[in-house]
CHARMM internal coordinates of N, CA and C (Angstrom, degrees):
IC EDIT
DIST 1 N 1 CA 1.4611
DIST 1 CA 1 C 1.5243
ANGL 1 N 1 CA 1 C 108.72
DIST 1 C 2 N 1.2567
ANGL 1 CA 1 C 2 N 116.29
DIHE 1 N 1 CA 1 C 2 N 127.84
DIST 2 N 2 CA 1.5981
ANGL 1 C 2 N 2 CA 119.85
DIHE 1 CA 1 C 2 N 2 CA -175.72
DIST 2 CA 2 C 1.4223
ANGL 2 N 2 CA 2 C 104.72
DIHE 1 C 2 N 2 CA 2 C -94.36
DIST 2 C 3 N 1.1199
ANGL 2 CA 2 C 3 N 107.35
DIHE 2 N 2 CA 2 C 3 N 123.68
DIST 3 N 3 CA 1.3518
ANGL 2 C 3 N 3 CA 124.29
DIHE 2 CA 2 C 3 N 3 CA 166.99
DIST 3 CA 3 C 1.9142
ANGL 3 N 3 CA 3 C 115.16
DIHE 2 C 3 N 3 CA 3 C -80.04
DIST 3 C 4 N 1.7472
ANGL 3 CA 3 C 4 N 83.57
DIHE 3 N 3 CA 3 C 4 N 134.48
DIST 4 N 4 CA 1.4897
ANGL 3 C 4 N 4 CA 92.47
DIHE 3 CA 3 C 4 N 4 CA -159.08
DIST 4 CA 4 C 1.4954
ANGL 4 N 4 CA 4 C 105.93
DIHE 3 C 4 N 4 CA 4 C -106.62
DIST 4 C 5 N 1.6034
ANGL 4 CA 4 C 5 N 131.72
DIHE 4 N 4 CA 4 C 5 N 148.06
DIST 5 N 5 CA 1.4239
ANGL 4 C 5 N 5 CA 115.03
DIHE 4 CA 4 C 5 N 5 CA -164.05
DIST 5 CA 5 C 1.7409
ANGL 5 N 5 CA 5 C 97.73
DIHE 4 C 5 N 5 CA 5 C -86.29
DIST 5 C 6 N 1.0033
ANGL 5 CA 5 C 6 N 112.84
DIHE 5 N 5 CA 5 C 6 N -177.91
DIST 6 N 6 CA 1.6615
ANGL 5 C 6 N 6 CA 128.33
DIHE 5 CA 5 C 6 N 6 CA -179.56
DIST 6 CA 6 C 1.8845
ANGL 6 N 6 CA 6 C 96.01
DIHE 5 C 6 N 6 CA 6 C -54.07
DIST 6 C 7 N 1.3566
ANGL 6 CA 6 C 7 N 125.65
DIHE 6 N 6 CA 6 C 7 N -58.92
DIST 7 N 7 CA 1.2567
ANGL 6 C 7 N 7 CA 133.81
DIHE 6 CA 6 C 7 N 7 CA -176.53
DIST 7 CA 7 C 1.7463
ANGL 7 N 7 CA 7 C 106.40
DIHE 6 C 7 N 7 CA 7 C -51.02
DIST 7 C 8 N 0.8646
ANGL 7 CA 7 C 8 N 106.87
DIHE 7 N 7 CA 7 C 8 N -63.64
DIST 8 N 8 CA 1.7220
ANGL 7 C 8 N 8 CA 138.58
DIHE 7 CA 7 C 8 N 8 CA -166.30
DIST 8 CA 8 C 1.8338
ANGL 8 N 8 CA 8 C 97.08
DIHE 7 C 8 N 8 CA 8 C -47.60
DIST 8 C 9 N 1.8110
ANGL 8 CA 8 C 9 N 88.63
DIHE 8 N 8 CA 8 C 9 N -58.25
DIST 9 N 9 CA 1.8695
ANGL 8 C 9 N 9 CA 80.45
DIHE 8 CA 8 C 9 N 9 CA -170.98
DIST 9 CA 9 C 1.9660
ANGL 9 N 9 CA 9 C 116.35
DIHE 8 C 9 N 9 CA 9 C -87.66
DIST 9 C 10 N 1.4612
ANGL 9 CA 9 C 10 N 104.84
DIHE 9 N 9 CA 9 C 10 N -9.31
DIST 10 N 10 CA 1.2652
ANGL 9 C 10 N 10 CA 111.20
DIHE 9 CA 9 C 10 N 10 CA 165.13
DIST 10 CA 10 C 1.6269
ANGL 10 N 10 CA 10 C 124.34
DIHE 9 C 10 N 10 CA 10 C -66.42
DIST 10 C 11 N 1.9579
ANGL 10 CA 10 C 11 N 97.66
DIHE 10 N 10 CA 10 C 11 N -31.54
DIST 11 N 11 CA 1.9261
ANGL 10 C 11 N 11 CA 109.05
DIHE 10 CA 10 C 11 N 11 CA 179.63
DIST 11 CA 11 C 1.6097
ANGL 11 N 11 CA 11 C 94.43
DIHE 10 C 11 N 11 CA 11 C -72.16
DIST 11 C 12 N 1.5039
ANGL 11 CA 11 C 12 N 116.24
DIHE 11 N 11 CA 11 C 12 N -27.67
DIST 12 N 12 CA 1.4919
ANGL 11 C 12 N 12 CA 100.06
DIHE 11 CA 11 C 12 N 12 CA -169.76
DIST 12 CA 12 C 1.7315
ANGL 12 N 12 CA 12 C 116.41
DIHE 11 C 12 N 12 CA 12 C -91.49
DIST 12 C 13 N 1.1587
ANGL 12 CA 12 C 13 N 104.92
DIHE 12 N 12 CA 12 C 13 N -38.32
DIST 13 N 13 CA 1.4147
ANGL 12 C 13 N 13 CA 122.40
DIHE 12 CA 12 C 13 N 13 CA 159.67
DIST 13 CA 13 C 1.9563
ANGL 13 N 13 CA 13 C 114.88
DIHE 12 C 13 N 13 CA 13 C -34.68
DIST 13 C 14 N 1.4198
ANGL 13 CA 13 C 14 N 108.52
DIHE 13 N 13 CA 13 C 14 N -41.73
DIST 14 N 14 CA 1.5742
ANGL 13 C 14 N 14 CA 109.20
DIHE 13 CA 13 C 14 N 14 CA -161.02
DIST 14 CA 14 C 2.1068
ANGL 14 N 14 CA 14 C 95.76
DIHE 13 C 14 N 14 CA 14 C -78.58
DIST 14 C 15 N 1.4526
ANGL 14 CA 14 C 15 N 86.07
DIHE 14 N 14 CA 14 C 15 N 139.35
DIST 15 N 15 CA 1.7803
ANGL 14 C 15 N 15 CA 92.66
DIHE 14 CA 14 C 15 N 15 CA -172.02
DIST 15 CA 15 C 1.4383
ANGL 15 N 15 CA 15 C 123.29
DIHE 14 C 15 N 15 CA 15 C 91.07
DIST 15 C 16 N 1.6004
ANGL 15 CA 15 C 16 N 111.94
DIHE 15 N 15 CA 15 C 16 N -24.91
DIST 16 N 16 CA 1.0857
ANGL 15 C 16 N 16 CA 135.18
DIHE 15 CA 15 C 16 N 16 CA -159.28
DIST 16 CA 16 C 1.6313
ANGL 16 N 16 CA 16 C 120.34
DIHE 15 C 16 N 16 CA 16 C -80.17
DIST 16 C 17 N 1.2917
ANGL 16 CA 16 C 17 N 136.36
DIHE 16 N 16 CA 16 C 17 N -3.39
DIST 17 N 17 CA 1.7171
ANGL 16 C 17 N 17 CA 129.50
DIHE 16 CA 16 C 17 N 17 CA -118.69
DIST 17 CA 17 C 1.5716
ANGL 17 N 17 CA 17 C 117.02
DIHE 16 C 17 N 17 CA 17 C -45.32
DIST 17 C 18 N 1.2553
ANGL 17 CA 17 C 18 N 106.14
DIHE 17 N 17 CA 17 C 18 N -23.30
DIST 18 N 18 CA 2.1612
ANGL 17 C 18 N 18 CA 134.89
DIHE 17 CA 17 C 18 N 18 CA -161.03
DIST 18 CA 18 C 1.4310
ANGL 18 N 18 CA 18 C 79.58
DIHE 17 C 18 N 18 CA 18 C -72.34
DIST 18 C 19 N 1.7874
ANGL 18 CA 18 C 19 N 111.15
DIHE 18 N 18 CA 18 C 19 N -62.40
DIST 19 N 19 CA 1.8104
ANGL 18 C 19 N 19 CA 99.33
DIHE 18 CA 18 C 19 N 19 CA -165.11
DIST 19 CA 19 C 1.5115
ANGL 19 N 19 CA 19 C 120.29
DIHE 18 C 19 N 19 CA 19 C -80.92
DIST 19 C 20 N 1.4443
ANGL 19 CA 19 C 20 N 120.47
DIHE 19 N 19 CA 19 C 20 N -25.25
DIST 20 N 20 CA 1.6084
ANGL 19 C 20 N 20 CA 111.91
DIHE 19 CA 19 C 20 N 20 CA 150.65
DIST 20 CA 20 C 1.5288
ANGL 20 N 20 CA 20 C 132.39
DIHE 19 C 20 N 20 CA 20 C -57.56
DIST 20 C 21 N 1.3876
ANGL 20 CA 20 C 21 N 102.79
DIHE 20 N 20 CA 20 C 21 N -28.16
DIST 21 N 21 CA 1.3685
ANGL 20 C 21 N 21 CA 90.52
DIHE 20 CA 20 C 21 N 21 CA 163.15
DIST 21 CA 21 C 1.7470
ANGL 21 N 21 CA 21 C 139.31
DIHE 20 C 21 N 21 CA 21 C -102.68
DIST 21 C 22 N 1.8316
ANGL 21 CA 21 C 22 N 88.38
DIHE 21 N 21 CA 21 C 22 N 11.78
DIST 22 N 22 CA 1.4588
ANGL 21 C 22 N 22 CA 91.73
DIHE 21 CA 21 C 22 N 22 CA 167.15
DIST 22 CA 22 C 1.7284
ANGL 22 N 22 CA 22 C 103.91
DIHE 21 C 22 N 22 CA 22 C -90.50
DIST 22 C 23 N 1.2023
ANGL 22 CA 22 C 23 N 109.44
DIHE 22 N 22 CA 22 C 23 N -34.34
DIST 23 N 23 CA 1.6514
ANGL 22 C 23 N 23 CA 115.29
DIHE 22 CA 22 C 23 N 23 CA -179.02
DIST 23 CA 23 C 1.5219
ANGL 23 N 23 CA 23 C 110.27
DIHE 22 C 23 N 23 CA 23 C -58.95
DIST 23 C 24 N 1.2043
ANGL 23 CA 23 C 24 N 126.59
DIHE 23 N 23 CA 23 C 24 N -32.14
DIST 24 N 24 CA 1.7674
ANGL 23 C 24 N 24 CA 128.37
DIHE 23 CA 23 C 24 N 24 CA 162.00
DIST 24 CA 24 C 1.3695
ANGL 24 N 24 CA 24 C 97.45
DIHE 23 C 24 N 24 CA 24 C -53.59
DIST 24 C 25 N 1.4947
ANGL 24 CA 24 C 25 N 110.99
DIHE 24 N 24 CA 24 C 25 N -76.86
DIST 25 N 25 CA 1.5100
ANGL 24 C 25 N 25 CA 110.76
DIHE 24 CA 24 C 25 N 25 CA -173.16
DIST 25 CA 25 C 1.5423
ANGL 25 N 25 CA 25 C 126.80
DIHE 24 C 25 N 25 CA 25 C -30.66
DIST 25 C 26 N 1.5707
ANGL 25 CA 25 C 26 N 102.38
DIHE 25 N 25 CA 25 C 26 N -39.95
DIST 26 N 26 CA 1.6597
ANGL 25 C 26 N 26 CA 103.89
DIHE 25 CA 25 C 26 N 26 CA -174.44
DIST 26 CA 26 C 1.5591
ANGL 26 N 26 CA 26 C 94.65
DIHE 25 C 26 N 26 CA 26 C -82.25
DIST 26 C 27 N 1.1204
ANGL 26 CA 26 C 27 N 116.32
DIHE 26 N 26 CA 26 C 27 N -53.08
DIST 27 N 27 CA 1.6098
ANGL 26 C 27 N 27 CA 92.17
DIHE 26 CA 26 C 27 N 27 CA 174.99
DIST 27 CA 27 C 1.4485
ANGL 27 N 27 CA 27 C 144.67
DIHE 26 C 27 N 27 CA 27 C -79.85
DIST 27 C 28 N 1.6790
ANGL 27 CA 27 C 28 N 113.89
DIHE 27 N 27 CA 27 C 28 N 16.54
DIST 28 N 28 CA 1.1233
ANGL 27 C 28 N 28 CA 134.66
DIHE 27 CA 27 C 28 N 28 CA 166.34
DIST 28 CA 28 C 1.8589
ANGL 28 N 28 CA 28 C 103.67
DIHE 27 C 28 N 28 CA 28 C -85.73
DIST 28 C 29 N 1.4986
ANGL 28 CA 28 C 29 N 110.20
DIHE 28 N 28 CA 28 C 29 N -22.64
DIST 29 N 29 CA 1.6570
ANGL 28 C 29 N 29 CA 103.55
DIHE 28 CA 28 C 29 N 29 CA -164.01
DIST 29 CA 29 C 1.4328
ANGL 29 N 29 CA 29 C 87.22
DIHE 28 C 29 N 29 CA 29 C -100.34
DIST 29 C 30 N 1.4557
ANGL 29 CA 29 C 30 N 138.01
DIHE 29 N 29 CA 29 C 30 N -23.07
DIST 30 N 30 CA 1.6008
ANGL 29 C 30 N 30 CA 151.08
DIHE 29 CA 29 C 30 N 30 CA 146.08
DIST 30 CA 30 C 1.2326
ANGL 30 N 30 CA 30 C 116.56
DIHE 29 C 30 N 30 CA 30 C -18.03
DIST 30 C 31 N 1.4350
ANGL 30 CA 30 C 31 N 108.78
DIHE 30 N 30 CA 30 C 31 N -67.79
DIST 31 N 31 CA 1.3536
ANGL 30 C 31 N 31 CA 124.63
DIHE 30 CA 30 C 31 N 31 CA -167.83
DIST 31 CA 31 C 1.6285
ANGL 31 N 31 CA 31 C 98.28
DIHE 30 C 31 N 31 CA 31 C -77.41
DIST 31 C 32 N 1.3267
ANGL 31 CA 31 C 32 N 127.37
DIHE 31 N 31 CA 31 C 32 N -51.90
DIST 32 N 32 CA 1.5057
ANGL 31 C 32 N 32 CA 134.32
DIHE 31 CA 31 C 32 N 32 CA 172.41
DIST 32 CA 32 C 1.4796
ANGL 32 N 32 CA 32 C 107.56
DIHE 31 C 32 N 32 CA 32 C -30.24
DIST 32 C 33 N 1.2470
ANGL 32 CA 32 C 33 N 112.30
DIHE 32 N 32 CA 32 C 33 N -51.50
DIST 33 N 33 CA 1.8519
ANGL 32 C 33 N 33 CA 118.29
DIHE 32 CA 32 C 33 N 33 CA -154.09
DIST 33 CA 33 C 1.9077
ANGL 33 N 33 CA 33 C 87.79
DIHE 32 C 33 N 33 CA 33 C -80.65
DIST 33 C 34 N 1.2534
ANGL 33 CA 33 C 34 N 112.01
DIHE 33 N 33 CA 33 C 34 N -22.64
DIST 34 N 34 CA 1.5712
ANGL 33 C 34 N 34 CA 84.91
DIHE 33 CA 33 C 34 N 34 CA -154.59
DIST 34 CA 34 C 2.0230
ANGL 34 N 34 CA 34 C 82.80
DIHE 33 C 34 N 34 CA 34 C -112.68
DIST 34 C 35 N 0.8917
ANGL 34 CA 34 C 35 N 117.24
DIHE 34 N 34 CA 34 C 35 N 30.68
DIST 35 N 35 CA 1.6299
ANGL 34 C 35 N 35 CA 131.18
DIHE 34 CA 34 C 35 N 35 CA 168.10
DIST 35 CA 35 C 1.5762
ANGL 35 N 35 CA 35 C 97.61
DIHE 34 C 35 N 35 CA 35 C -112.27
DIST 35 C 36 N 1.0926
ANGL 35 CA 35 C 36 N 131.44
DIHE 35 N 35 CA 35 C 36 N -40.22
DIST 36 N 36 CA 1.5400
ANGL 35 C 36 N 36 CA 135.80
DIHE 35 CA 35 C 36 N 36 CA -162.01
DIST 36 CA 36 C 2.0229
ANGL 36 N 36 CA 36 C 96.07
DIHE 35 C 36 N 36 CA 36 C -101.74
DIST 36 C 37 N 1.3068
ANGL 36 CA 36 C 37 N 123.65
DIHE 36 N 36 CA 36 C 37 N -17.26
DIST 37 N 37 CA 1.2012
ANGL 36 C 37 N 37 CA 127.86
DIHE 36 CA 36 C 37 N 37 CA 169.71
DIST 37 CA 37 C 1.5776
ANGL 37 N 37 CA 37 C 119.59
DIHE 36 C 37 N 37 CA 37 C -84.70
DIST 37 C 38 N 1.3936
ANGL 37 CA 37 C 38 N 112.29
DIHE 37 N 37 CA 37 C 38 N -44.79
DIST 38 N 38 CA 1.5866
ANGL 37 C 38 N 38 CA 122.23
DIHE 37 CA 37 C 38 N 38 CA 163.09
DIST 38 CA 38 C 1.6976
ANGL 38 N 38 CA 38 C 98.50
DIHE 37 C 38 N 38 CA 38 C -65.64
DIST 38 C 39 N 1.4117
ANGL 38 CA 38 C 39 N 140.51
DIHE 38 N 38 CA 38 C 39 N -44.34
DIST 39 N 39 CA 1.9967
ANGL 38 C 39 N 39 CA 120.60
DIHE 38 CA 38 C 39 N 39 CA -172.60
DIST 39 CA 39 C 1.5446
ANGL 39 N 39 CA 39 C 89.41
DIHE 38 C 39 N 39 CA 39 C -59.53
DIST 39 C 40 N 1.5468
ANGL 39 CA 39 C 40 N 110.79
DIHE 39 N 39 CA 39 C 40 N -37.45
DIST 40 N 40 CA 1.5129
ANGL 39 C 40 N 40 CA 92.64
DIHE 39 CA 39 C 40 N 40 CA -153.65
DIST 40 CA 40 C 1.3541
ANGL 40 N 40 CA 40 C 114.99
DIHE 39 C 40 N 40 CA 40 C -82.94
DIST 40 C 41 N 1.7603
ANGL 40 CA 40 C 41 N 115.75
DIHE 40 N 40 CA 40 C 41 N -3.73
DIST 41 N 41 CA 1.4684
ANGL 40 C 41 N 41 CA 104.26
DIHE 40 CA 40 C 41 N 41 CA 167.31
DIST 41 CA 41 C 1.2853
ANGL 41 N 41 CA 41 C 107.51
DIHE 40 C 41 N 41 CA 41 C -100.46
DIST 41 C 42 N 1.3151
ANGL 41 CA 41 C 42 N 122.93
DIHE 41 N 41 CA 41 C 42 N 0.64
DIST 42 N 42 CA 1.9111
ANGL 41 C 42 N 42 CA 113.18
DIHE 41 CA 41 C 42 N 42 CA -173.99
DIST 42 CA 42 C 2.1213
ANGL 42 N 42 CA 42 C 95.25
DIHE 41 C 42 N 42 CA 42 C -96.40
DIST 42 C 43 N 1.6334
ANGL 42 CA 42 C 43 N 103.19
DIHE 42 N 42 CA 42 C 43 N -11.97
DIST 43 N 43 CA 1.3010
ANGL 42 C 43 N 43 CA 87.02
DIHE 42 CA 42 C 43 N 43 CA 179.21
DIST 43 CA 43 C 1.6648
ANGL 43 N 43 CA 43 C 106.02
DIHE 42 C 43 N 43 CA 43 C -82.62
DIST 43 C 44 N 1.5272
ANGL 43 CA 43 C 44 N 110.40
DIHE 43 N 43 CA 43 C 44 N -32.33
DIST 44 N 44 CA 1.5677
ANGL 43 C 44 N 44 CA 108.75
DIHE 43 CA 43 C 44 N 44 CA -172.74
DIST 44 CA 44 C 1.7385
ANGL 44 N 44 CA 44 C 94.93
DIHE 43 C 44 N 44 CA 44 C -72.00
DIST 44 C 45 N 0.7709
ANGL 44 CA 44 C 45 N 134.90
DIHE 44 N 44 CA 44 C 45 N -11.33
DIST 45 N 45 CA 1.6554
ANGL 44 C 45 N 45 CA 124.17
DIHE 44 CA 44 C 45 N 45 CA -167.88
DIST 45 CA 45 C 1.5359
ANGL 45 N 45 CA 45 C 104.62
DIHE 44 C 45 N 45 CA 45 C -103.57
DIST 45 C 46 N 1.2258
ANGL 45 CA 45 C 46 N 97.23
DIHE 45 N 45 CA 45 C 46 N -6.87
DIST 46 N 46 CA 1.9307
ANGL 45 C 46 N 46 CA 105.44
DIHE 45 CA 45 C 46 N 46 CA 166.82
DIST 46 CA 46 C 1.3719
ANGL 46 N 46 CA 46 C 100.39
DIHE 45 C 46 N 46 CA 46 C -78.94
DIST 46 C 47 N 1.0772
ANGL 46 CA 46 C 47 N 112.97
DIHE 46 N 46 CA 46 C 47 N -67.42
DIST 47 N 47 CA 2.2036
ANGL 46 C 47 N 47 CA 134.97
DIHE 46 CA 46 C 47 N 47 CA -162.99
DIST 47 CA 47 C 1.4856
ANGL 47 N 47 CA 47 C 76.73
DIHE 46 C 47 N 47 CA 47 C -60.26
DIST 47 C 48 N 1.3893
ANGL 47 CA 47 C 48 N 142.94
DIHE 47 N 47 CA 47 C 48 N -75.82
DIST 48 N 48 CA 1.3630
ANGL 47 C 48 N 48 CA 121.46
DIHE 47 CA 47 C 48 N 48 CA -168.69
DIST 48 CA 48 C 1.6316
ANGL 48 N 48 CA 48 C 129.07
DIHE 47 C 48 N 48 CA 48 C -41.60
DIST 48 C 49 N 1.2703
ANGL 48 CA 48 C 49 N 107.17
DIHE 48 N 48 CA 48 C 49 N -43.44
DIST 49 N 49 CA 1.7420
ANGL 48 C 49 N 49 CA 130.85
DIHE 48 CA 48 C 49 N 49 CA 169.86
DIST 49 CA 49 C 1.4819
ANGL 49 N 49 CA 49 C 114.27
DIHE 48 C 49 N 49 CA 49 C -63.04
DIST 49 C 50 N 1.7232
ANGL 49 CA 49 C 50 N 117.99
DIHE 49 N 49 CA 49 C 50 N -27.20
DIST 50 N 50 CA 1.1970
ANGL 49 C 50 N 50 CA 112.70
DIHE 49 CA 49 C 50 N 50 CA 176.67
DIST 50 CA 50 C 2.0597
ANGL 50 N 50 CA 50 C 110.98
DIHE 49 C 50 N 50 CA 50 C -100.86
DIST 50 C 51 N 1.1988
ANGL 50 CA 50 C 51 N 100.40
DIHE 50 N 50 CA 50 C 51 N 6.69
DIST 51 N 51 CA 1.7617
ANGL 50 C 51 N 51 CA 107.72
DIHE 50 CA 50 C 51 N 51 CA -175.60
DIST 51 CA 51 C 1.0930
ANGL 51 N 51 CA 51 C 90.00
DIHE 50 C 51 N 51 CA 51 C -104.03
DIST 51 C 52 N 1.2153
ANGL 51 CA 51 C 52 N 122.31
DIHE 51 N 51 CA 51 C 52 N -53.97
DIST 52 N 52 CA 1.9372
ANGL 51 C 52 N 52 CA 124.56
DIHE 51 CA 51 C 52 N 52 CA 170.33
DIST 52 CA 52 C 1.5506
ANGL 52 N 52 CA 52 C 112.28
DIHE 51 C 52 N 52 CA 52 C -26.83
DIST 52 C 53 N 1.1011
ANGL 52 CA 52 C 53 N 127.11
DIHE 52 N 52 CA 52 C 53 N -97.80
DIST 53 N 53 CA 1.2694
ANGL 52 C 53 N 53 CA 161.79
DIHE 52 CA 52 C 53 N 53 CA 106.28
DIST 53 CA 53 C 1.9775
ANGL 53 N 53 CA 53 C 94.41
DIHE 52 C 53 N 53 CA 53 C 43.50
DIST 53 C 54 N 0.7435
ANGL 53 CA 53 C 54 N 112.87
DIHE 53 N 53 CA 53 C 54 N -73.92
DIST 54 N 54 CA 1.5376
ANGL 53 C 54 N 54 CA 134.42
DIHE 53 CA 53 C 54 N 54 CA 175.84
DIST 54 CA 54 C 1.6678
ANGL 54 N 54 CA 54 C 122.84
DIHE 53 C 54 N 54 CA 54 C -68.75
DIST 54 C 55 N 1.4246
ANGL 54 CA 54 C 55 N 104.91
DIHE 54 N 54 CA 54 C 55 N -16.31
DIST 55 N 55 CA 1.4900
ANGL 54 C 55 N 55 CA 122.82
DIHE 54 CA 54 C 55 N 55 CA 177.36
DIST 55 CA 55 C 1.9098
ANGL 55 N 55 CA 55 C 95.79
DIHE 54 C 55 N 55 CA 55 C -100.15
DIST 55 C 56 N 1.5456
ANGL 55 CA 55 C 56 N 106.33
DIHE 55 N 55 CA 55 C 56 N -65.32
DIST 56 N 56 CA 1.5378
ANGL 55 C 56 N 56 CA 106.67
DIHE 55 CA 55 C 56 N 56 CA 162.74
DIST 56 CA 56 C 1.6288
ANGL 56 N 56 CA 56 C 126.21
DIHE 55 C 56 N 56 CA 56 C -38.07
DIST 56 C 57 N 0.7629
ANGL 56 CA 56 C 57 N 93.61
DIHE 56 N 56 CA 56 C 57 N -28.47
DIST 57 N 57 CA 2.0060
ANGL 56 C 57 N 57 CA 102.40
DIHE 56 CA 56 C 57 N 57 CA 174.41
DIST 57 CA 57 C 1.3299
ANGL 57 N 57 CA 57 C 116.61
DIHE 56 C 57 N 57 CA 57 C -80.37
DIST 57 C 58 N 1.8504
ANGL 57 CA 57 C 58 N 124.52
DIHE 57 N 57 CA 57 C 58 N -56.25
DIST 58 N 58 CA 1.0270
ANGL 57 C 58 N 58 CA 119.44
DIHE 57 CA 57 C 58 N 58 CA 156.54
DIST 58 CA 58 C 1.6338
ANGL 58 N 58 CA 58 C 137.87
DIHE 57 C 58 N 58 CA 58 C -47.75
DIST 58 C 59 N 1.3897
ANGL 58 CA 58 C 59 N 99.96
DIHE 58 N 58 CA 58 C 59 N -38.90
DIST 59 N 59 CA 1.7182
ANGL 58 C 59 N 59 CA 107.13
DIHE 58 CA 58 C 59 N 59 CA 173.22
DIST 59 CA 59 C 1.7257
ANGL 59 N 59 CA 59 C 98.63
DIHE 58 C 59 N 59 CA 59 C -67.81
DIST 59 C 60 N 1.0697
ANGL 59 CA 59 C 60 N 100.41
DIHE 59 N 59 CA 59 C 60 N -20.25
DIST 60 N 60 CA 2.0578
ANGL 59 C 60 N 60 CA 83.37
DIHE 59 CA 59 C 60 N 60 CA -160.11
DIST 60 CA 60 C 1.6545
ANGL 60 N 60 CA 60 C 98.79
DIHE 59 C 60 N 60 CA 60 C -100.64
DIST 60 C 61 N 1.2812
ANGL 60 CA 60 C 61 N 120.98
DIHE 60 N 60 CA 60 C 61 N 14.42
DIST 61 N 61 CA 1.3126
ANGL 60 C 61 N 61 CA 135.99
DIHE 60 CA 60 C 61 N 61 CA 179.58
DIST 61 CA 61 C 1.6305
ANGL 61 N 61 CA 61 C 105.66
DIHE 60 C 61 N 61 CA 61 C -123.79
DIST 61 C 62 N 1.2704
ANGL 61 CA 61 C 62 N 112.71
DIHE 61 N 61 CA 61 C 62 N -35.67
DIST 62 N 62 CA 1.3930
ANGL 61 C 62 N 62 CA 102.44
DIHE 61 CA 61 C 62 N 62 CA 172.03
DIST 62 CA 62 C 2.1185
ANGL 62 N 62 CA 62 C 105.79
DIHE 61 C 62 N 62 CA 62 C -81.62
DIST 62 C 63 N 1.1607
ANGL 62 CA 62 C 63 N 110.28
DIHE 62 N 62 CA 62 C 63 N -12.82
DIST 63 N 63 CA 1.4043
ANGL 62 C 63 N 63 CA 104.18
DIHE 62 CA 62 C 63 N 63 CA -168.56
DIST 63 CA 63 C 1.4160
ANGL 63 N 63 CA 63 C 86.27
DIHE 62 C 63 N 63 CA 63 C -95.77
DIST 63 C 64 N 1.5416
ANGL 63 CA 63 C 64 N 150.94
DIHE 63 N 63 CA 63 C 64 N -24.91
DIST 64 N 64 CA 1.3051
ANGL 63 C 64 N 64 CA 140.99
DIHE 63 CA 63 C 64 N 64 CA -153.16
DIST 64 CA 64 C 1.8125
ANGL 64 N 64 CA 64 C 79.99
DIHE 63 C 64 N 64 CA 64 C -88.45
DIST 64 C 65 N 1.3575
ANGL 64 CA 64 C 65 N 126.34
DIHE 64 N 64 CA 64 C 65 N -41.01
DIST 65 N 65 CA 1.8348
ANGL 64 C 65 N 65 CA 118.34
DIHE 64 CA 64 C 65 N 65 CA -157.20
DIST 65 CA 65 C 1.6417
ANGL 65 N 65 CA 65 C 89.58
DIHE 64 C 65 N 65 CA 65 C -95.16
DIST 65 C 66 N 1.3876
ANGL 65 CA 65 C 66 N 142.99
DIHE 65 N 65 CA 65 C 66 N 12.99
DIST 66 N 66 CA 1.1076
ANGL 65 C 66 N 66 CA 116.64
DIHE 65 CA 65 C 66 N 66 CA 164.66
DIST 66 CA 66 C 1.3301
ANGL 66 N 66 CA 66 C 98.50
DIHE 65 C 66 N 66 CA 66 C -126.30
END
COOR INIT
IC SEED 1 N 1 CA 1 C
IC BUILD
């Protein structure tokens, strides 16, 4: 798929309405994937921060009783 610059897909877009409004669409489902790609790394970088966190607690509780 060739990526078209801001100029490029606006010259093709004008006259057009079918291909401006498929070009919203692809970059509305664009913007979607990489909104649903950033939850899904700030959620794994939570669950990592809370196993961390939760591994550090146990060691510093098993080292305080021995």
């Amino acid at each position: 798929e060739k990526v078209l610059t801001k100029q490029e897909r606006e010259e093709e877009e004008m006259g057009n309405a079918m291909k401006a409004l498929e070009n919203r669409t692809l970059e509305s489902k664009r913007e979607m994937d990489i909104m649903a790609a950033l939850d899904e790394m700030r959620t794994l970088k939570s669950r990592h921060s809370q196993k961390k966190g939760s591994a550090m607690k146990k060691l510093s509780n098993s080292a305080l009783s021995g």
